[in-house]
N, C-alpha and C positions, 0 to 999 in steps of 0.2 A: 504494500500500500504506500510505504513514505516513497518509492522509486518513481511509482506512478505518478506521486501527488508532484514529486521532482522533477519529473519528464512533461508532467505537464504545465508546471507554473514557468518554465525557464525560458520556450519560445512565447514570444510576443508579435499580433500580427498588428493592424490598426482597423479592422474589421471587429465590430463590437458578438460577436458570435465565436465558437467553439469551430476547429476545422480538423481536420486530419492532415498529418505532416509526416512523409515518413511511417507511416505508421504508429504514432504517436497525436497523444489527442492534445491538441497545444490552442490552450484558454489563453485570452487578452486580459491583460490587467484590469482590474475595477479604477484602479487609480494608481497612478506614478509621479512620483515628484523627485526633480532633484535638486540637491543642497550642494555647498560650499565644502569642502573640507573645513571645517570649524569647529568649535567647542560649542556653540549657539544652534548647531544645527542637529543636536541631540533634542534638546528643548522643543523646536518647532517640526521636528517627527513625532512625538509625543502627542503635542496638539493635534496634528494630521492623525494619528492613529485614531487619538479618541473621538474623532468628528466622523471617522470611517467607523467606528462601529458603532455611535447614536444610530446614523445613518440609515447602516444596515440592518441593524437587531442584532449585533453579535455583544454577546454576553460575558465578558473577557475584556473591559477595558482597562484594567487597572494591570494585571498581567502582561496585556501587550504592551501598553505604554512601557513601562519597564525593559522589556525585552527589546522592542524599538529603539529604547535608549541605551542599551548596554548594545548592542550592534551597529548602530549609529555612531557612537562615543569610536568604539574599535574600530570604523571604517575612519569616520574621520583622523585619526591618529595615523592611520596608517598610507590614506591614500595623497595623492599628488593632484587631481581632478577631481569633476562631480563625483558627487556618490547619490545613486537612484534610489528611491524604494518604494517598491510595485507592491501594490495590494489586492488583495482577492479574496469575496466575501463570496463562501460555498458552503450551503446549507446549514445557515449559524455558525462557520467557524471560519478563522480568519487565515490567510497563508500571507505572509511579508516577507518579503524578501531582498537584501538590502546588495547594493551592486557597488563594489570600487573597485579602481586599477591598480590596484596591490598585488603584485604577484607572492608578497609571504604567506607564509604555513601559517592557521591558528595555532595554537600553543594548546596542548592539553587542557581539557573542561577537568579542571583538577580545584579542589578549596583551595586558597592561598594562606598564610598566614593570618594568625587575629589582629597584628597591627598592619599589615601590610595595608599600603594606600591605594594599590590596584590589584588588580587581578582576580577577581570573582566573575567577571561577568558572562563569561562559558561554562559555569560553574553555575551559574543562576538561569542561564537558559537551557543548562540539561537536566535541571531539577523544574522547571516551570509547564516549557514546553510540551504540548503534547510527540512532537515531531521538530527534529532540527536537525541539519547538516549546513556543507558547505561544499561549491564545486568550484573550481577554478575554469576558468575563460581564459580563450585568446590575448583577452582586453587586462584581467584583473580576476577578481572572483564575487558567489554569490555566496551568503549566508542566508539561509531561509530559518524561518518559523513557522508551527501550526500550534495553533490554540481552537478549540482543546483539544 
């Protein structure tokens, strides 16, 4: 199921419909925005998430926000360009998926230290998340989420 749900969140067309690709079923984003590499552009995905599931009726906004923001936060740090993040409201649950040009590895979803000032946030998205990975691209790579 998470393959599926990967294979199909990843191609984007600009036809608001579901098509066959390959043999692969590849959904159009509900919604994509992109931000600055910035500290500020944790923040204003946040707000986009929680406006995306008033929206929708997705029952999970306190969760995503969070999770939005700990992937946000690690894109922005890491990338050099925009960073995107596609959302997709299916069947009350949410999939986001956040895009930057970083070609580094995540770092183990491992606890960090009790004073440590960073390091939890793959740590809090694989305790939150119903589903989550990461692919890497040509361009840079995707982090996704599913809640719940």
């Amino acid at each position: 199921m998470i393959r599926s749900t990967l294979r199909r969140s990843f191609a984007f067309n600009r036809e608001r419909e579901d098509t066959i690709e390959r043999g692969l079923l590849v959904r159009t984003a509900d919604h994509a925005t992109r931000y600055p590499p910035e500290a500020q552009s944790a923040g204003a995905a946040r707000r986009t998430v929680r406006a995306f599931c008033a929206d929708h009726a997705i029952d999970v906004a306190d969760d995503a926000e969070l999770l939005a923001s700990e992937v946000m936060t690690n894109a922005c740090r890491m990338a050099t360009g925009p960073v995107t993040m596609f959302l997709v409201a299916d069947d009350g649950a949410l999939l986001c998926i956040i895009s930057d040009d970083s070609v580094l590895r995540l770092p183990p979803a491992a606890p960090s230290t009790p004073m440590a000032e960073s390091g939890r946030g793959l740590f809090v998205l694989d305790q939150l998340a119903g589903a989550w990975g990461a692919t890497t691209t040509t361009s840079g790579k995707n982090v996704w989420f599913r809640l719940p």
